[in-house]
Every structure is written in C-alpha cells, then in structure tokens.
C-alpha positions in Angstrom: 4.1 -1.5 5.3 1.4 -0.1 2.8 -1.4 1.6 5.6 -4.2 -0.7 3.3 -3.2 -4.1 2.3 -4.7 -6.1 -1.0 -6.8 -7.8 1.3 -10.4 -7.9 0.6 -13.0 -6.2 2.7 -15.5 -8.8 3.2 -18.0 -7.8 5.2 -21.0 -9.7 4.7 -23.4 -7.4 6.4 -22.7 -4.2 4.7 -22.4 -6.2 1.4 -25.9 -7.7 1.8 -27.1 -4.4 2.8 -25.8 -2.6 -0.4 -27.6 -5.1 -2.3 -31.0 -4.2 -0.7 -30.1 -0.4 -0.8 -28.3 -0.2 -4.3 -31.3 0.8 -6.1 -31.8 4.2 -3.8 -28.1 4.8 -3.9 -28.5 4.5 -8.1 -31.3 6.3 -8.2 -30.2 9.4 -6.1 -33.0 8.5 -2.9 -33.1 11.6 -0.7 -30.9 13.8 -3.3 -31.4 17.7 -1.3 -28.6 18.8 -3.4 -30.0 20.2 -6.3 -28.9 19.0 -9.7 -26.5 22.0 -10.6 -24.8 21.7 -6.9 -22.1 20.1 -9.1 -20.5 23.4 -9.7 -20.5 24.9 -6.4 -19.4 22.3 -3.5 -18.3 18.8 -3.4 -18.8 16.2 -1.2 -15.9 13.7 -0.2 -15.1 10.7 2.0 -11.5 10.6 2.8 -9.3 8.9 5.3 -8.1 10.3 8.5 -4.9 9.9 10.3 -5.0 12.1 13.3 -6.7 15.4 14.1 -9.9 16.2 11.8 -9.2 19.7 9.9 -11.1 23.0 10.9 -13.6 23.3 7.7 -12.8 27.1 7.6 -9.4 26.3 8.4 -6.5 28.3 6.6 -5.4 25.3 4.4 -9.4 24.0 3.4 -9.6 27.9 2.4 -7.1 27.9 0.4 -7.9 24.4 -1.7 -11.5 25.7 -1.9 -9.9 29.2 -3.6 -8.5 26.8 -6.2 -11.1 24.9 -7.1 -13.8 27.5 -6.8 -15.6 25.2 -4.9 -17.0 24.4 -1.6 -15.9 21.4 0.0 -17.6 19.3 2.4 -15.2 16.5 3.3 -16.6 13.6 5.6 -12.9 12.6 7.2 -13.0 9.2 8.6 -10.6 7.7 10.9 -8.5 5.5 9.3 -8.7 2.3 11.3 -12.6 2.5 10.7 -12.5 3.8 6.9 -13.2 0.3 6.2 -16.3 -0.6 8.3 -17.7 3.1 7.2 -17.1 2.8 3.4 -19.4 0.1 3.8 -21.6 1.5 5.1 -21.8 4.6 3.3 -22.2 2.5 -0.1 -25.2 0.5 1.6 -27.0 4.0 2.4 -28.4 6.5 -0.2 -26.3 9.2 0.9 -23.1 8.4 -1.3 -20.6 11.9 -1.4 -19.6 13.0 -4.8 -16.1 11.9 -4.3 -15.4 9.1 -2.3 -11.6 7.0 -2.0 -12.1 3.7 -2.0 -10.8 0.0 -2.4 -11.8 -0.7 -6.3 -11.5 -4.1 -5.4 -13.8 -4.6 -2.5 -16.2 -6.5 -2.7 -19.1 -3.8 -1.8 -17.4 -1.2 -4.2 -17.4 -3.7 -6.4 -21.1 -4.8 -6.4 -22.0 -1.3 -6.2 -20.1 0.4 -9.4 -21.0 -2.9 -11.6 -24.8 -1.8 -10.7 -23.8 1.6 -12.0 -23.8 3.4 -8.9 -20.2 5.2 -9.8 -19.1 6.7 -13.3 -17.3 4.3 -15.3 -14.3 6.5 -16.3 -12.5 4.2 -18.8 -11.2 6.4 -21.8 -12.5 9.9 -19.7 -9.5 10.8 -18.5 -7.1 11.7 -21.6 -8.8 15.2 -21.7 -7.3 15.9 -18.2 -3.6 16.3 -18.5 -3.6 15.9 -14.4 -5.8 13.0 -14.3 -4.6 11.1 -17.5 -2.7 7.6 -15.9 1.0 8.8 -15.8 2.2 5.0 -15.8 0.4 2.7 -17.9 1.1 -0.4 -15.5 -0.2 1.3 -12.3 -3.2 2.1 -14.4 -3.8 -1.3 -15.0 -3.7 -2.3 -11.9 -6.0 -0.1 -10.3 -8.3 -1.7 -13.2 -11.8 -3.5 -11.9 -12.5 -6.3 -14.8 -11.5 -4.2 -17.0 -12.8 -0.8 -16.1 -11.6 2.4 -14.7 -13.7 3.3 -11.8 -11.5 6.1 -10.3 -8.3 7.9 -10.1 -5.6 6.2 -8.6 -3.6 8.0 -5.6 0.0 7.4 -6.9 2.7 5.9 -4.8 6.5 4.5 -5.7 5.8 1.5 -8.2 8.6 -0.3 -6.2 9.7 0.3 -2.6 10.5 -3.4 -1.2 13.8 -3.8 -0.1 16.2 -4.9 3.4 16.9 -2.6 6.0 20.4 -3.2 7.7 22.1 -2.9 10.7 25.4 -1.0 8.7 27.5 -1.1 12.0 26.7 -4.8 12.7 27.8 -5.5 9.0 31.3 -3.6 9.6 32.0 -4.9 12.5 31.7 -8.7 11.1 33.7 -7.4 7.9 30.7 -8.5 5.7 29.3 -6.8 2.2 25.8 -6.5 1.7 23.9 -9.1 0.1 23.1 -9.6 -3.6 21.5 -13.1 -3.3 19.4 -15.3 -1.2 22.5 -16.8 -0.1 24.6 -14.0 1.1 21.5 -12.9 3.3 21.1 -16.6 4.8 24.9 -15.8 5.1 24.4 -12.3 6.8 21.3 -13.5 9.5 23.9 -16.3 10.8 26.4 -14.2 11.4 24.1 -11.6 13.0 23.1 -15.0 14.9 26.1 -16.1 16.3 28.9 -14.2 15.7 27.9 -11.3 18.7 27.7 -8.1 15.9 26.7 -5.9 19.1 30.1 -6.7 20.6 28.2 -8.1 24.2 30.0 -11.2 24.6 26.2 -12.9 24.7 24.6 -15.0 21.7 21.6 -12.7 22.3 20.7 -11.6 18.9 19.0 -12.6 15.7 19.1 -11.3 11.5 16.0 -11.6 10.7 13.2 -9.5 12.1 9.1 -10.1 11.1 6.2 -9.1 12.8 2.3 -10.5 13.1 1.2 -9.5 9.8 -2.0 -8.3 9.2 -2.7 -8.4 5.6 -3.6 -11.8 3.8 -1.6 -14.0 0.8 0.4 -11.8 -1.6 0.1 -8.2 0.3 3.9 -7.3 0.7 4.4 -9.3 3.5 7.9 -9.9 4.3 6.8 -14.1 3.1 5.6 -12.7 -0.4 8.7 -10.7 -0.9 11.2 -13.9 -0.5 8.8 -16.4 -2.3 9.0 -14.1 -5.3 12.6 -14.1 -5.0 12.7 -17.7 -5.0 10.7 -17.5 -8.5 7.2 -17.8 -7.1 4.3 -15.6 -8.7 3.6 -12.7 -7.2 -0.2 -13.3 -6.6 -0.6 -15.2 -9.8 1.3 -16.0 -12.4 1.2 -18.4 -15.7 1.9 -22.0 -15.6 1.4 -24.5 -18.0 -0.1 -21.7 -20.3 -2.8 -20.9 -17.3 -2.7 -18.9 -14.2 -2.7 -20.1 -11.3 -1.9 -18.2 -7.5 1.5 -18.7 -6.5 1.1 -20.4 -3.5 0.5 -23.3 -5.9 4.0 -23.7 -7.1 7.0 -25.6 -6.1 8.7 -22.0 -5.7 6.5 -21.1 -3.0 6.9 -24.4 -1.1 11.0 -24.1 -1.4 11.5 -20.5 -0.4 9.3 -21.8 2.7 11.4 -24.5 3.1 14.1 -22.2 3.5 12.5 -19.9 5.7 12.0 -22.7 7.8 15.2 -23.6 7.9 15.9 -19.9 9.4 13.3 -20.4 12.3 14.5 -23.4 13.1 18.3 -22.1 13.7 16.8 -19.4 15.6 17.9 -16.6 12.8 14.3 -15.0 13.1 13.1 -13.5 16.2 10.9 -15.8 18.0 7.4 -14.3 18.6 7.5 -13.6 14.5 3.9 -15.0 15.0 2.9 -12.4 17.7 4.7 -9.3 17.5 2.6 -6.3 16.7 3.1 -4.4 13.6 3.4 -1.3 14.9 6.4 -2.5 17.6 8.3 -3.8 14.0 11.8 -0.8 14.5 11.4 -1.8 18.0 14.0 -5.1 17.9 16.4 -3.2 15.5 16.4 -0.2 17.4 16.9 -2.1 20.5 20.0 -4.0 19.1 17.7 -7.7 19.0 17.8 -8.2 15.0 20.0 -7.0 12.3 17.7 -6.8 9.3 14.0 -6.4 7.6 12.5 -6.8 5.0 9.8 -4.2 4.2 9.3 -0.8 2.1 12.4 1.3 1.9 10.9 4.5 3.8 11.5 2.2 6.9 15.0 3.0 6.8 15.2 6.1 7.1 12.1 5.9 9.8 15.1 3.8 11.7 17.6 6.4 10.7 15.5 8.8 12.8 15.0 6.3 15.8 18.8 5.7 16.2 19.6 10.3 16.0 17.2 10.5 19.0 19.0 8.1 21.0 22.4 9.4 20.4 22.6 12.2 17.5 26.1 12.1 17.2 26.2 8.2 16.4 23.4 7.4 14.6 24.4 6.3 10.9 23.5 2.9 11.5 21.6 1.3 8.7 21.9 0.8 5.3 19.4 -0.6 2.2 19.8 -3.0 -0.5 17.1 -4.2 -3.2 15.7 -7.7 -3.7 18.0 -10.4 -4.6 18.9 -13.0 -6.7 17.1 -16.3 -6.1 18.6 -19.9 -6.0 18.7 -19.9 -10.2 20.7 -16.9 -10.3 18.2 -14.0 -11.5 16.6 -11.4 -9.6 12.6 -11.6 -9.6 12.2 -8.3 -8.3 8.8 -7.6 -5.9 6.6 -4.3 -7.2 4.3 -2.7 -5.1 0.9 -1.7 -7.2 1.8 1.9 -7.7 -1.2 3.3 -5.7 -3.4 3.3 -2.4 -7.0 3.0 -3.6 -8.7 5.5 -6.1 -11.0 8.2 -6.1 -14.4 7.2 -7.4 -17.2 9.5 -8.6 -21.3 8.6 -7.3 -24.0 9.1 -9.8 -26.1 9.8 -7.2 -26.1 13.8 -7.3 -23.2 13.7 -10.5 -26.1 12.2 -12.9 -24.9 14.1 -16.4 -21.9 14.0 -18.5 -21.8 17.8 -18.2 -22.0 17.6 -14.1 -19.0 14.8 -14.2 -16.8 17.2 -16.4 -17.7 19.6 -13.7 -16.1 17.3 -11.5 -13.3 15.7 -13.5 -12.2 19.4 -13.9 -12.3 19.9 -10.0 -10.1 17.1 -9.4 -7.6 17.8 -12.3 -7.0 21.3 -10.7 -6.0 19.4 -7.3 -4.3 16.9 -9.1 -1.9 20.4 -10.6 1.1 21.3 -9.6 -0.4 24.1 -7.7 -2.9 21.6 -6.0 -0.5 19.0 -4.8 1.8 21.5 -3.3 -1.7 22.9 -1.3 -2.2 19.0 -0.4 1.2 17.6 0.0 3.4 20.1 1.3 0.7 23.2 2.4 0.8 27.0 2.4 4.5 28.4 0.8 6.0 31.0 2.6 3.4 29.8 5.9 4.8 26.5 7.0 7.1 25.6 4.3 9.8 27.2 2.2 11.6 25.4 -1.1 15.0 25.1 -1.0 15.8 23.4 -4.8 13.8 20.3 -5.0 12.6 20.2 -1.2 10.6 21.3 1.2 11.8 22.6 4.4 9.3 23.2 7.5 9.4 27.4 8.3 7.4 29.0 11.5 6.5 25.9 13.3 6.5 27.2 16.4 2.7 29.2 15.1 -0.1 27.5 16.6 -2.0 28.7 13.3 1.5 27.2 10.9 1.1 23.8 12.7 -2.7 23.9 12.2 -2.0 23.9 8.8 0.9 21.4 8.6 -1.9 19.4 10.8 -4.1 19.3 8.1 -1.6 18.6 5.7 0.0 15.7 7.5 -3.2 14.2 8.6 -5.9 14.3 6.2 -5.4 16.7 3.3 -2.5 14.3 1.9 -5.3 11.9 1.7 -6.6 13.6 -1.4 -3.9 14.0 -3.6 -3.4 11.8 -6.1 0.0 12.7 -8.3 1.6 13.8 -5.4 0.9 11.7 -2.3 2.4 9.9 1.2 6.1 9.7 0.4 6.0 11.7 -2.3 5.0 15.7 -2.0 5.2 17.6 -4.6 8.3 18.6 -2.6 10.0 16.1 -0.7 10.6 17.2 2.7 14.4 18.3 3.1 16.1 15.5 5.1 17.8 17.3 7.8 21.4 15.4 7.8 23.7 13.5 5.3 23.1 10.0 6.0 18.8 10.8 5.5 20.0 12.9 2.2 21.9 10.0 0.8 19.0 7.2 2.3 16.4 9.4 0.2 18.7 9.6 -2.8 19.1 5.8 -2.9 15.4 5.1 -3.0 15.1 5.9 -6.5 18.5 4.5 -7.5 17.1 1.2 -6.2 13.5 1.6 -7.9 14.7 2.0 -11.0 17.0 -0.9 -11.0 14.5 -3.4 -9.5 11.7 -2.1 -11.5 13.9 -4.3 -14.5 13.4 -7.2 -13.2 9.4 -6.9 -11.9 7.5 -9.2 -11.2 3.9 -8.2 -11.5 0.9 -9.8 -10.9 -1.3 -10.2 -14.1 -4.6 -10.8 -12.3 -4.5 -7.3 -10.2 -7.1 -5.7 -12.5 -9.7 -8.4 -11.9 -11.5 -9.7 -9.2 -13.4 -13.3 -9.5 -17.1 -13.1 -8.5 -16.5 -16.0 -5.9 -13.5 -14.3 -4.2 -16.4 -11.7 -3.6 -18.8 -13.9 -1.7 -16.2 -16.6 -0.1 -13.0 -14.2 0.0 -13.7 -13.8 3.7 -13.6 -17.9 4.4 -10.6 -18.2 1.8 -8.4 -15.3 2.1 -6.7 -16.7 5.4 -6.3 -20.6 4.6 -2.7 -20.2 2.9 -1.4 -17.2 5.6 -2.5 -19.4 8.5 -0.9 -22.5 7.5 2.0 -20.9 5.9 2.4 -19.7 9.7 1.5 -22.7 11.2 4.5 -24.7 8.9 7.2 -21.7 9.8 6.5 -22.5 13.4 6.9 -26.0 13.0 3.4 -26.8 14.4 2.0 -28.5 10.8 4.2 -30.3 8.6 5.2 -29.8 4.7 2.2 -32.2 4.0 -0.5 -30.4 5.9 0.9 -27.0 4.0 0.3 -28.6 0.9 -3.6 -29.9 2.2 -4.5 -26.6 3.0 -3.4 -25.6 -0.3 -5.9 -28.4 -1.4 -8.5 -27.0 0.9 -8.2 -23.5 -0.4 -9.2 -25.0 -3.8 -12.5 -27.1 -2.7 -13.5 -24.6 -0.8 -14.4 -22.4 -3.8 -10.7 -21.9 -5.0 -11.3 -23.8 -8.1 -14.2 -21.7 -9.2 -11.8 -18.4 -8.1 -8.6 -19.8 -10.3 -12.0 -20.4 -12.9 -12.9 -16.9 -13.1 -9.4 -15.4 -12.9 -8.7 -17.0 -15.8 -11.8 -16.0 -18.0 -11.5 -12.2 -16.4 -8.2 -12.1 -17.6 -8.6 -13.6 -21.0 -11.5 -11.5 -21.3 -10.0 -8.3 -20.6 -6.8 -8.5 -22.3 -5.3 -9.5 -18.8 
C-alpha cells in the first residue's frame, strides 16, 4: 500500500494557524540566513523511516560533495510528517526545500498566498527536473499549477497476489476476469487448497484500511473494474465522484455477496494493515489485492520459513469487468513533491541556485548516492542491479542506513521501488517476480483509468474534507458487513452531497474546465 494515501490532511488547527502566520512565513519573519545563503547550504524537511542519518555521516558527505552545498536536513518521522508539516507551514521558519502533499489543504492555502515558488513552465531548463511522463505531471498539478517536483514511482503497480501452490493443487488457471476470481476465492473457500481436511480457509484477504474513498484500497481497485470512476469520472457530460454511479453500487453488491459466503476473512473491518501477509503467510487466505511489490515481500516471508519450498505466489493484473473490458486501476505516478519556500529563496537568480541543486541530485550520479549509496562501499553493479557488498562494516551499514531510511526520501527520478539500480533479487522465482512487474505495467497502463480531477482540489473539500472524506468509506463498510442496507448506502451517498458535496462536485467541475482538466 502507498506509505501516504490521497487522503487529505485536514487539520483544522494548523490550518487556522497558517492563516494567521502566512504573512511572516511570506515575508521571510526571522530570516538569519542571509540572502546569498542560497548558494552555500540548503535547508530540507524530509521523511523519516527509521534511524536519523549522522549529518557528517559518510553518505551526507558525499551528497554534499555533489551539490557543493551544505545541507541541513530536518528528518521527520514518518508517522508524524503530517502533524509537523503543519506545523512547519504555520511557523516562519519554512526550510528551502520541503516534501510535501501538494494537495493538503495547509500546503494548499499556503502556496496560493505565494509562500512557495510557483514552478509551472521552470522546469524545461533542467534536463533532471523536466516531468519525464506528462500524465504523472499532471497529476501532481494543484489547480493548475506546478508547485514542486514530483518523487517518481511506477504509474501502475495494482495487481493480485496468489497463493501459486493453492492454485495447482485445485488444477485452476489464474484469473483474467471478475468471474474467474469469484471462481478462484470459492474454491480457496471450500475446496481445502492447504490439503488439511478442514474448511478452514478463505480467497480473499483485506485489511482495516486507513486511507479514505479512492486511495488504492483493495474496494477502489474492484469498483474500477466493474467500470466505476476512479475518483471521478464524466457522466452525462459532467463529473461526478464515482461512488455516485451504478458501477460502484454493483461491484459492492458483489463484494457483498463474497462476505456473505465467507470468501473474505472475517475481521476485514479490523485487521491492522501492517498484519496484511500475515493470513497468506499463515496458510488462512489465498489472495490480495494490493501493489505488486507485495508479492515478492511474501516471496521473502515463505524462504524464511522453509528456503528450500518457498515459490509459492504468483501475480496477475486487473481484470475484465462484468462488460468484458479491462478498466485497469493506475496509481498517480508519485509520493508527494518537493516544493521550494520564498521565505529565504526570494529571487529568480537564488531559485536557479536551487533548481540547479536539485537537478544535480535528481542525475544519474545523484540517485545512485540517494537510492542505492556509496559504489564500491556497500554496493557493487552487476548489469542492471545492485548487489549489497561489505555489510558486515558497521561504517557500510551506516551508510546503507541512511540510504534505506531517509536519503531515498529525496530522490525524485529514482525513488522507493525503483533505485537507480534495482537491488539484485537473490533467487529465481524474486528475478522472474521483479521481471513481471513491468511486463504487467505496461499492459495495464492500456487500458487506465485515471482520474481527471487529481490536479485540482475544490476550495470546500479544504474546509469540510475532514467531515466528508469518511461518509462513503464508513458506510461502504458498514454495507459489506451487512450492518446498513443497499438503501442506507445510497443515503449516505445523499448525505455526502448536503453536507457540502454539492458545492465540492461544483468546484470540481469549474477547476477542471478552467484548467484544461
């Protein structure tokens, strides 16, 4: 699952204190730095995933030799970048460099006040920075503005994990339509794949999940199947969100139908996120639905139990719906941008300083130095890959530390998943997982369906997004578990619109037109 969902931050605190502290962020209150600090050290606020880098660490050193530059990173941990980001843009001590979510609703309020650069049309001149996929770039758009540089990731990666040895031994192919996988989880239901002689297990595996309407959830991925927008979508020559379709009501209606035959693990409602390989591992459920990386994750799972039996799961796209086509469900291509403060970068010629910066760590050079580390320290390249060397160093796992857990953070053509090397998988089935990744990108990526309203965000989804964002995830759980009716689904659906959806589906639609969708 994506580690930051589309979900809005909300917070109406932090919001109502940037509005009170946007004019001292603008104006560059408490600015020590100097105004030609530009060209010798950057400040940044970056996410966090584990152990905080040593700033005269071996790998900072050798970024910093790159760039020419000092950095000062602020590294945040990543289950609080959220709550800080907020607070950072209410305060007037915004960093140069700061990633963000272009579409919260603080960001927002702040960069349409003109406390960021506005970098629509600034970044042809850097061959590093310039978009290198023109739908990606559009989605990373705020109302029609570029406010930073998007951190790449695959443009597709939803797919089904499978339990390949449950599939054998029920003599069954692997799934091209919604059918064949209704097919599949009934058979993983009641026809004892595991070979127990108990009716203990279940196809279809889905966790709690913690992002809102239309964030990859396992429910967005089938309903767009079934022919539903992703997000939004036209109808009747306007948009409207998808959950106000009769697509999104029928492939609930079949989802339904799975919970009630007891083809979906039970606590679907409760279990935690992070526990999701747990079920699979365990030999519960046969199959998710989820980003492809998962399977090899799994792959890895099953070869520490038993490393001479573990080519046990296999991965298929998305599938044909009920009329017989594929509607194919695209990830956004990124994970939040990098945006640039005016408040110490006040001149053209200081944000070129900048721009430059970031285009050399956006190089080849620099995404190696971010993505993969130090050549010839802790990694070697064999072909296209990676492979880890001199691990057991204290010093070599400092740096793959630092790597790992925060420098990765900063790149932003090379990136989670996707190192300017790709780390060597170190058996055959991994190899030939990794390889099929692509192969089954570029085939769904025909048959896309993306959401025309991700470059805009409608003023009142800003200041009732919080209230809003959960009606239709609630009662589209609440329907699943049988505990409100069809009807009630569809009232919700009604509340989400008078309680400021109309105005939201209002400004959607003007946004769009306005900007060129």
């Amino acid at each position: 699952m994506t580690i930051f969902s589309r979900r809005r931050l909300a917070g109406a605190v932090a919001l109502a204190a940037s509005t009170a502290l946007l004019a001292s962020a603008c104006s560059g209150g408490g600015d020590s730095k100097g105004g030609e600090a530009a060209a010798n050290e950057l400040t940044v606020q970056a996410p966090l995933f584990g152990t905080a880098p040593d700033p005269n660490g071996e790998l900072q050193q050798a970024v910093e030799k790159l760039i020419g530059k000092k950095l000062k990173i602020t590294w945040v941990p990543n289950a609080e970048y959220g709550d800080k980001s907020n607070v950072t843009l209410a305060s007037d001590n915004i960093p140069d460099v700061m990633v963000v979510n272009e579409k919260g609703p603080s960001f927002v309020k702040a960069a349409e006040a003109g406390a960021f650069w506005d970098l629509t049309g600034k970044l042809d001149k850097y061959p590093n920075l310039k978009p290198a996929n023109e739908q990606t770039a559009k989605n990373t758009m705020t109302n029609g503005k570029t406010y930073g540089i998007y951190r790449v990731r695959p443009l597709l990666r939803s797919g089904i994990v499978i339990r390949k040895d449950w599939l054998a031994k029920l003599g069954l192919k692997e799934p091209q339509t919604v059918e064949d996988l209704y097919a599949i989880a009934k058979a993983f239901t009641e026809q004892d794949p595991d070979g127990n002689g108990k009716k203990d297990t279940y196809g279809l595996i889905i966790p709690k999940w913690p992002g809102n309407y239309a964030s990859a959830s396992p429910y967005d991925v089938i309903e767009t199947w079934f022919g539903a927008p992703n997000g939004w979508g036209e109808r009747d020559g306007k948009l409207v969100p998808g959950f106000d379709t009769p697509e999104f009501l029928e492939a609930n209606r079949w989802l339904k139908k799975w919970v009630t035959e007891g083809l979906v693990n039970p606590d679907f409602a409760t279990l935690d996120s992070g526990n999701w390989n747990d079920p699979f591992v365990q030999g519960k459920g046969g199959m998710i639905i989820d980003v492809n990386v998962r399977a090899t994750q799994l792959l890895d799972l099953f070869k520490e139990k038993n490393p001479k039996d573990f080519d046990k799961v296999t991965l298929v796209g998305n599938l044909k719906g009920p009329d017989g086509q594929k509607h194919s469900y695209p990830f956004t291509g990124y994970n939040m941008v990098m945006a640039i403060s005016k408040q110490h970068i006040r001149t053209d010629e200081q944000l070129d300083q900048v721009l430059q910066t970031l285009d050399k760590l956006a190089s080849k050079e620099g995404s190696i130095l971010l993505t993969n580390g130090i050549e010839g320290r802790n990694f070697k390249v064999e072909g296209k890959y990676a492979v880890p060397i001199n691990q057991d160093d204290p010093k070599v796992k400092a740096i793959q530390n630092d790597v790992d857990k925060a420098f990765i953070q900063l790149g932003t053509r090379a990136s989670v998943g996707m190192g300017a090397y790709p780390l060597l998988p170190n058996d055959a089935p991994s190899r030939a997982m990794r390889e099929k990744f692509d192969v089954l990108m570029n085939e769904d990526l025909k048959t896309a369906v993306f959401n025309p309203a991700l470059g805009v965000i409608a003023p009142t989804s800003i200041s009732k997004g919080q209230t809003l964002d959960t009606i239709i995830p609630d009662a589209r759980i609440k329907y699943l578990s049988g505990a409100i009716t069809e009807d009630q689904l569809k009232a919700a659906i009604k509340r989400w619109y008078d309680s400021g959806g109309t105005q939201i589906a209002q400004e959607t639609n003007d946004l769009v037109n306005k900007v060129g969708g």
